[in-house]
C-alpha positions as CSV (number, residue, x, y, z in Angstrom):
1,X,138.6,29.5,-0.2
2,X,138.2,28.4,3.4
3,X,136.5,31.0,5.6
4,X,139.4,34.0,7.2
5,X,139.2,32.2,10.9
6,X,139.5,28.4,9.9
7,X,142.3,29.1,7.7
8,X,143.9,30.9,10.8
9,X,143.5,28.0,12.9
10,X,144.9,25.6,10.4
11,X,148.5,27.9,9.7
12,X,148.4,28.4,13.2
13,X,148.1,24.3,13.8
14,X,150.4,23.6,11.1
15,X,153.6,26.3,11.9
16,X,153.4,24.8,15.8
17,X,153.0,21.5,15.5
18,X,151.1,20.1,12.3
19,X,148.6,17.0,12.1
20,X,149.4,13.5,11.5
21,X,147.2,10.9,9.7
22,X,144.0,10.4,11.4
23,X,144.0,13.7,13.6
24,X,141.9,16.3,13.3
25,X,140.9,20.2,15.0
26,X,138.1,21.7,15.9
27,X,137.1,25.2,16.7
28,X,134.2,26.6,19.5
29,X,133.1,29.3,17.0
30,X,130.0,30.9,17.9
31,X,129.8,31.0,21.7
32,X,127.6,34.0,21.9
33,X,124.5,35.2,25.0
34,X,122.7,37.6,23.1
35,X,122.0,40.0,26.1
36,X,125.9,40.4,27.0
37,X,127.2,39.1,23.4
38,X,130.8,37.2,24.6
39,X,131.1,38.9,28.2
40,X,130.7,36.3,31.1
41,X,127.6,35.0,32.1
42,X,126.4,31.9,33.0
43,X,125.1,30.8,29.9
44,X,128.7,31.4,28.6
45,X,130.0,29.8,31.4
46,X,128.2,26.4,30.6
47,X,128.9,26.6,26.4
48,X,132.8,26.8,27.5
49,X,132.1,23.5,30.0
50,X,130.0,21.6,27.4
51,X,132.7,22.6,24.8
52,X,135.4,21.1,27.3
53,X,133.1,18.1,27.5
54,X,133.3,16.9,24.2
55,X,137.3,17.4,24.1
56,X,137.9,15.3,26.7
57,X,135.8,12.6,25.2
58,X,136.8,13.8,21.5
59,X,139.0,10.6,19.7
60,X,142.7,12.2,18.0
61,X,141.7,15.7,18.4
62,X,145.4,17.3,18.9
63,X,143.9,20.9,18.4
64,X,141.4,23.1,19.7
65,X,140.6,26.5,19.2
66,X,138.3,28.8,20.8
67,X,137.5,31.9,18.8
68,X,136.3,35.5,20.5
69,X,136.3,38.4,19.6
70,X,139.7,40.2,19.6
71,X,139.7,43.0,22.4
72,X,141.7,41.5,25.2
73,X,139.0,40.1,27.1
74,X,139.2,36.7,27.3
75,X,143.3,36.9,26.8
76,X,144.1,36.2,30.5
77,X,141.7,34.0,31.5
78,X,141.5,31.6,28.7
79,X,145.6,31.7,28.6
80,X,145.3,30.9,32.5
81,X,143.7,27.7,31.4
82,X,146.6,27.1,28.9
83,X,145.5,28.0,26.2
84,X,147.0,31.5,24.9
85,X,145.9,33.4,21.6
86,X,147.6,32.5,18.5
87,X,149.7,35.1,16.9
88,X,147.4,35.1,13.7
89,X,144.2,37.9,14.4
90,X,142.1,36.6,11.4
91,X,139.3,39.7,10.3
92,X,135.6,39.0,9.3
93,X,134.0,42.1,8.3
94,X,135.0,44.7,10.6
95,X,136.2,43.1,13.4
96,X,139.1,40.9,14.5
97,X,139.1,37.9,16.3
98,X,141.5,35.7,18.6
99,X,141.8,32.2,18.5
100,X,142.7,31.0,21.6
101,X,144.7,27.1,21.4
102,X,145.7,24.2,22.9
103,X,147.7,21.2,22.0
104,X,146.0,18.3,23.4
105,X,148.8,15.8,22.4
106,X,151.8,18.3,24.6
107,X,149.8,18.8,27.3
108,X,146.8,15.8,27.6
109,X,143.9,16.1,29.3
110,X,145.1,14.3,32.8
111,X,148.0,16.6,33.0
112,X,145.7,19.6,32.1
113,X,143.5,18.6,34.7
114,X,146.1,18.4,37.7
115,X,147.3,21.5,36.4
116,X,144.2,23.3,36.7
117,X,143.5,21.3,40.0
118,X,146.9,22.3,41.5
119,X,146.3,25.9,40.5
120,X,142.9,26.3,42.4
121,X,144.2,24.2,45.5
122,X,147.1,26.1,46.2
123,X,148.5,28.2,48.6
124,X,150.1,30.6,46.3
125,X,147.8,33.5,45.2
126,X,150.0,34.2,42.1
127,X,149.3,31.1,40.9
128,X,145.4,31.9,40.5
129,X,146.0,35.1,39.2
130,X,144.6,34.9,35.4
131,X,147.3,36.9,34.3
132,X,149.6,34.2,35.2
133,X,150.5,31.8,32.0
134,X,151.2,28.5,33.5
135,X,154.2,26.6,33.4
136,X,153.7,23.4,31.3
137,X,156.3,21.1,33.1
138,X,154.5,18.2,31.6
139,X,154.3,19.3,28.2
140,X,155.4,16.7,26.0
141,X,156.8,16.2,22.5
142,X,154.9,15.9,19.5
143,X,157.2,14.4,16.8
144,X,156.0,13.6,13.1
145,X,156.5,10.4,11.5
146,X,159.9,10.8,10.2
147,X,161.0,12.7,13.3
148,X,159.7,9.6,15.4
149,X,161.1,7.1,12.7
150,X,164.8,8.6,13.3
151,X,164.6,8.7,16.7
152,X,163.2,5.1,17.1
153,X,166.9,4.5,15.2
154,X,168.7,6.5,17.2
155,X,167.7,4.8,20.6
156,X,168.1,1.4,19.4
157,X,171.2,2.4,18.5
158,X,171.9,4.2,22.1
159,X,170.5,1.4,24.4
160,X,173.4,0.4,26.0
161,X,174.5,4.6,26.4
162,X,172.6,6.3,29.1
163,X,173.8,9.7,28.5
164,X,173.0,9.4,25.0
165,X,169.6,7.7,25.4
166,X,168.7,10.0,28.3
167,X,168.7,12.9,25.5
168,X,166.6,11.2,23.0
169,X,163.4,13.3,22.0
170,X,161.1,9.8,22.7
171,X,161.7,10.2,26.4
172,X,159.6,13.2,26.4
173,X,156.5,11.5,24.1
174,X,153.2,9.6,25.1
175,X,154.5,6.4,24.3
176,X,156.9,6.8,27.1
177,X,154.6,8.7,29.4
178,X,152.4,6.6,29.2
179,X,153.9,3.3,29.2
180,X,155.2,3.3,32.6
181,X,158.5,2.3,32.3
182,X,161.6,4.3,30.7
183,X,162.5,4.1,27.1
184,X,164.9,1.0,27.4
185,X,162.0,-0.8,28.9
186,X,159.9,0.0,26.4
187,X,162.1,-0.9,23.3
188,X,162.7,-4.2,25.1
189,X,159.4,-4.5,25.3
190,X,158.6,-3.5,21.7
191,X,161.6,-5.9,20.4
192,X,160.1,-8.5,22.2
193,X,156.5,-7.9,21.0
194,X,158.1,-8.1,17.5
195,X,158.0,-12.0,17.9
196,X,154.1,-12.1,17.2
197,X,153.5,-12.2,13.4
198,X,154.8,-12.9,10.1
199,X,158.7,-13.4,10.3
200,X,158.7,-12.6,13.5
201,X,161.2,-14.9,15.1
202,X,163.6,-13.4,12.5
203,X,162.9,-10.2,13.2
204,X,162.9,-10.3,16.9
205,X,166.6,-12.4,16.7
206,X,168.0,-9.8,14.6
207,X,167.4,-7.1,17.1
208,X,167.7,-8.8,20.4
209,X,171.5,-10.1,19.1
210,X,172.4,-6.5,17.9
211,X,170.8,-4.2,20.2
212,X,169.9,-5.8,23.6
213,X,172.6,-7.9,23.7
214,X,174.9,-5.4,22.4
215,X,177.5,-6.8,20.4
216,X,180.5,-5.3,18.7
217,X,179.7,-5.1,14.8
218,X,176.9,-6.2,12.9
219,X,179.3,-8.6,11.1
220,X,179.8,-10.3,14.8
221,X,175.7,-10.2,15.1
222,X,175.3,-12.3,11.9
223,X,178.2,-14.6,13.0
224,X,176.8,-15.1,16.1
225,X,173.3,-15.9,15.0
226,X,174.3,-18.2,12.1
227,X,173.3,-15.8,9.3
228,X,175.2,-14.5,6.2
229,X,175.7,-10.7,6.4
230,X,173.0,-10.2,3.7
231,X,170.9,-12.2,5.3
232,X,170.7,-10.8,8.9
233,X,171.0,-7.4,7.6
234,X,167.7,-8.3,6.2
235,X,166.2,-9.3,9.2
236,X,167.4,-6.4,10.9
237,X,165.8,-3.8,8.6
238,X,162.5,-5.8,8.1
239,X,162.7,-6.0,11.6
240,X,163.0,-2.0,12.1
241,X,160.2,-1.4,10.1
242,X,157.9,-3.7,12.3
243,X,159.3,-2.3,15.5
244,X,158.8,1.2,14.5
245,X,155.4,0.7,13.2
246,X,154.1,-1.0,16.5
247,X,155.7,2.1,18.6
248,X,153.8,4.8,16.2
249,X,150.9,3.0,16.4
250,X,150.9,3.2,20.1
251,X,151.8,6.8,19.9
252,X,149.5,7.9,18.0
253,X,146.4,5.7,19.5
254,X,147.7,5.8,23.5
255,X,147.7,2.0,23.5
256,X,150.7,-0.4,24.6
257,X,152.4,-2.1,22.5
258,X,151.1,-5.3,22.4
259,X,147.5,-3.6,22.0
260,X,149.3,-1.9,19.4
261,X,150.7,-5.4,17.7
């Protein structure tokens, strides 16, 4: 049986937004100064900055947790610096604790960052006030692999609809965010990146004819690239596979697609 706090963390990490393959968590467990136990100090003041540290160098770590002990103290500040107490108060011995999170992959480090920045510099004194959760506008989506895989589909499938595209989940993930350019320049991108590799001609024909060149039917696709039907639908879904591969491998590893290829 895993120990009361670690198996808080990990319900807590898998109700909100689970792990995907090759991600991990980590907890700040025992941040303790002896003479004033979890109360601040400066020695607590530099375990919290060395713990910081090694996120922001840490490789697919979506999840952190820092775990006090449960009596309201650290509840403003820590949710302040976005990262709020789960709802789960695990007990060990006689006293509760809070875990306080954060979801690295919604809200990344840069974006943390300028939040925090923004929120010293300012003008506003309500915005420094600890009490005062703050607002993630750049939180983005984390989707798991079949969520991504469907909406990968559903883009393609929306390129040449703006409205529909616009409201694709993809638009608010790292591989967009990061890519800088929008979705439709990223999937032509991607299509195109397709080319490199084993059957990749095939692949990259089959999507270019039916989704960046937008034709009518799929039938009219295979006519117009001198297929049979069985053939080019092939091509299409071999091609699919590839594309969708290369775009979670960039998600998940912050690379660009042809890093990803």
């Amino acid at each position: 049986m895993s120990p009361p706090v670690v198996d808080a963390a990990w319900a807590h990490a898998r109700s909100a937004a689970p792990l995907r393959p090759g991600e991990h968590l980590a907890l700040a467990r025992f941040s303790v100064h002896p003479p004033l136990y979890q109360r601040t100090s400066a020695p607590m003041d530099l375990m919290h900055w060395r713990a910081l540290g090694e996120i922001f160098r840490a490789d697919r770590l979506p999840w952190t947790f820092v775990v006090m002990r449960d009596n309201g103290y650290w509840d403003d500040y820590l949710s302040y610096f976005a990262m709020p107490p789960a709802a789960r108060r695990p007990h060990v011995g006689q006293h509760a604790y809070a875990l306080f999170s954060h979801d690295w992959r919604a809200q990344p480090v840069g974006s943390w960052l300028e939040a925090r920045s923004n929120a010293t510099l300012t003008d506003d004194p309500a915005s420094r006030t600890p009490s005062r959760t703050p607002e993630h506008d750049e939180e983005l989506v984390v989707l798991s692999r079949p969520e991504f895989d469907t909406a990968v589909r559903d883009a393609l499938r929306a390129l040449r609809r703006p409205d529909a595209l616009a409201a694709n989940p993809l638009n608010r993930s790292r591989l967009v965010t990061d890519s800088g350019t929008n979705l439709a320049g990223l999937l032509a991108s991607a299509v195109d990146a397709v080319r490199e590799g084993r059957s990749g001609d095939k692949h990259h024909g089959a999507l270019g004819i039916t989704y960046l060149e937008g034709t009518p039917s799929q039938e009219a696709a295979a006519e117009r690239i001198g297929l049979p039907f069985s053939t080019y639908r092939r091509h299409l879904s071999s091609g699919i596979d590839r594309l969708t591969d290369l775009l979670w491998r960039s998600e998940l590893n912050g690379t660009r697609i042809a890093e990803a290829n």
